[in-house]
KEVEXZA-351807 format. One record per residue (C-alpha): residue number from 1; residue in three letters; z, x, y. Coordinates in Angstrom, 1 decimal. Layout:
PT,NUM,ALA,Z,X,Y
...
This chain:
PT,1,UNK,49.8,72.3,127.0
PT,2,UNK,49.0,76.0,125.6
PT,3,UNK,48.7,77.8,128.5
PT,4,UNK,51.8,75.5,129.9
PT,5,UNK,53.5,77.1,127.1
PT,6,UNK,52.3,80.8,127.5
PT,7,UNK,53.0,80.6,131.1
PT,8,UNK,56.9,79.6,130.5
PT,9,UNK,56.8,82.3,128.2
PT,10,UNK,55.6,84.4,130.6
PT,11,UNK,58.5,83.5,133.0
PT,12,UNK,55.5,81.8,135.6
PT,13,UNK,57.5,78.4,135.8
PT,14,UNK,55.5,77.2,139.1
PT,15,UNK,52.1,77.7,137.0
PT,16,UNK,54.0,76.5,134.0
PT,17,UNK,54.9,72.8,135.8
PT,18,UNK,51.3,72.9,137.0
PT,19,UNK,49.4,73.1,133.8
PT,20,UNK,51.8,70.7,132.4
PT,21,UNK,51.2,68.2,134.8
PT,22,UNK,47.6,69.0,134.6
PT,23,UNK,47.4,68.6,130.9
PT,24,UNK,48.9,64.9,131.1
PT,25,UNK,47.0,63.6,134.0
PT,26,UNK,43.6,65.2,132.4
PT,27,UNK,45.1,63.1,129.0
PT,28,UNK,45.6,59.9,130.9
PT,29,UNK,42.1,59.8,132.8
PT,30,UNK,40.8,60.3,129.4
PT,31,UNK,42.8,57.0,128.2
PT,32,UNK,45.0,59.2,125.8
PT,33,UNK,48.5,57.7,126.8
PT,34,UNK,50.0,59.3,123.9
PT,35,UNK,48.5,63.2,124.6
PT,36,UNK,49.9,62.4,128.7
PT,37,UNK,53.6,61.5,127.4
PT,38,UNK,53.8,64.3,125.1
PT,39,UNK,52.9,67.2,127.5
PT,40,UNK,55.2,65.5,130.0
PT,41,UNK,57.9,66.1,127.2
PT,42,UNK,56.8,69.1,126.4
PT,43,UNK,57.3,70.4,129.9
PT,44,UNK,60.8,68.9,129.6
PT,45,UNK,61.6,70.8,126.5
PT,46,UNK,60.0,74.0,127.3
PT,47,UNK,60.9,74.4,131.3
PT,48,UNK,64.5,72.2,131.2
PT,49,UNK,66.8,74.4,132.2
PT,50,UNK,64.7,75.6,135.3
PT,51,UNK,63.5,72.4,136.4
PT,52,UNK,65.7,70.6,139.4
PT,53,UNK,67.1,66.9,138.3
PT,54,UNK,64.1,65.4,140.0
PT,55,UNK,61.4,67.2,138.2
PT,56,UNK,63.3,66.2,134.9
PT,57,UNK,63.5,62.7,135.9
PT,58,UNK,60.0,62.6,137.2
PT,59,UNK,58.7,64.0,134.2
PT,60,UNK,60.9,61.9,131.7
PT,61,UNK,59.7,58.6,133.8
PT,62,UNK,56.3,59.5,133.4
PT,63,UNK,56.6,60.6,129.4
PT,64,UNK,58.0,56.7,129.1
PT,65,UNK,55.2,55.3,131.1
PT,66,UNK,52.9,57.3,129.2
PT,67,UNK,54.3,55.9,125.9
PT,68,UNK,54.6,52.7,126.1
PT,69,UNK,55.1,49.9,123.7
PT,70,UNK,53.1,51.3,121.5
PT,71,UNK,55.0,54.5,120.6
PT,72,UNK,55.4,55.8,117.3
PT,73,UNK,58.6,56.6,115.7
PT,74,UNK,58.1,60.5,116.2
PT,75,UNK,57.5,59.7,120.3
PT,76,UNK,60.4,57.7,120.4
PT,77,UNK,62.7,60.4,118.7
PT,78,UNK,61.3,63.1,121.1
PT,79,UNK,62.1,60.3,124.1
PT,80,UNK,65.3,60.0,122.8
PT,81,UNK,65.7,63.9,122.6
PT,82,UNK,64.4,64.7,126.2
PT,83,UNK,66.3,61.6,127.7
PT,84,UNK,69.4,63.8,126.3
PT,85,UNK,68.5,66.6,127.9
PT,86,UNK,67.6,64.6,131.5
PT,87,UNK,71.4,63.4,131.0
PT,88,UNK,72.8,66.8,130.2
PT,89,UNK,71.3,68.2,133.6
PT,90,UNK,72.8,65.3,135.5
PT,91,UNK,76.1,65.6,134.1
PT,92,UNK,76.8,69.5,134.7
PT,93,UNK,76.2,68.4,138.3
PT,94,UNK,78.4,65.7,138.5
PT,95,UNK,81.2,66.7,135.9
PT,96,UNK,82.5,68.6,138.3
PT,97,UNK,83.4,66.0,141.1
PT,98,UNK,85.5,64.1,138.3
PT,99,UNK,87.7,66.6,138.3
C-alpha cells in the first residue's frame, strides 16, 4: 500500500492501481481479509477521482468481500466513506441526464 501511495503521489496512476491490487490479493492469499479490504479502500481514497466508475465499483465490491461480517467499526466507517465517494462518481455522470 506504500509504494501504492508514493506512486499516486508521483502522478503513476496505472502503477498506482497495480500495487494496490497487488497489495490486497498478496493480503488475501495470506488469509488477511482485513489488510485485502483496506488497500482496496485505500486505492479508492487515494486514486478516486482518476479511477473510471468501474474501477471504483470493482474495488469497493471487493473492499466489502474483503470485510466481511466480521468488520470492525473503524472498516465499516471507512466502507461507509468510500461507498460515498463510489456514489459521488456515479452521480456527476448521471446528474446531468436529469436535467
Amino acid at each position: 500500500m506504500t509504494e501504492g501511495r508514493i506512486l499516486v503521489g508521483d502522478g503513476k496512476y496505472d502503477s498506482a492501481r497495480k500495487a494496490f491490487n497487488q497489495a490486497s490479493d498478496v493480503a488475501a492469499a495470506a488469509g488477511d481479509s482485513p489488510l485485502a479490504a483496506a488497500a482496496q479502500l485505500r486505492m479508492i481514497e487515494e486514486m478516486g477521482a482518476v479511477l473510471s466508475r468501474a474501477e471504483l465499483l470493482a474495488a469497493y465490491r471487493r473492499a466489502d468481500q474483503y470485510a466481511g461480517d466480521r468488520a470492525s467499526q473503524a472498516e465499516l466507517e471507512r466502507l461507509r466513506v468510500c461507498f460515498r465517494m463510489v456514489i459521488d462518481k456515479f452521480r456527476e455522470v448521471y446528474s446531468g441526464e436529469e436535467d
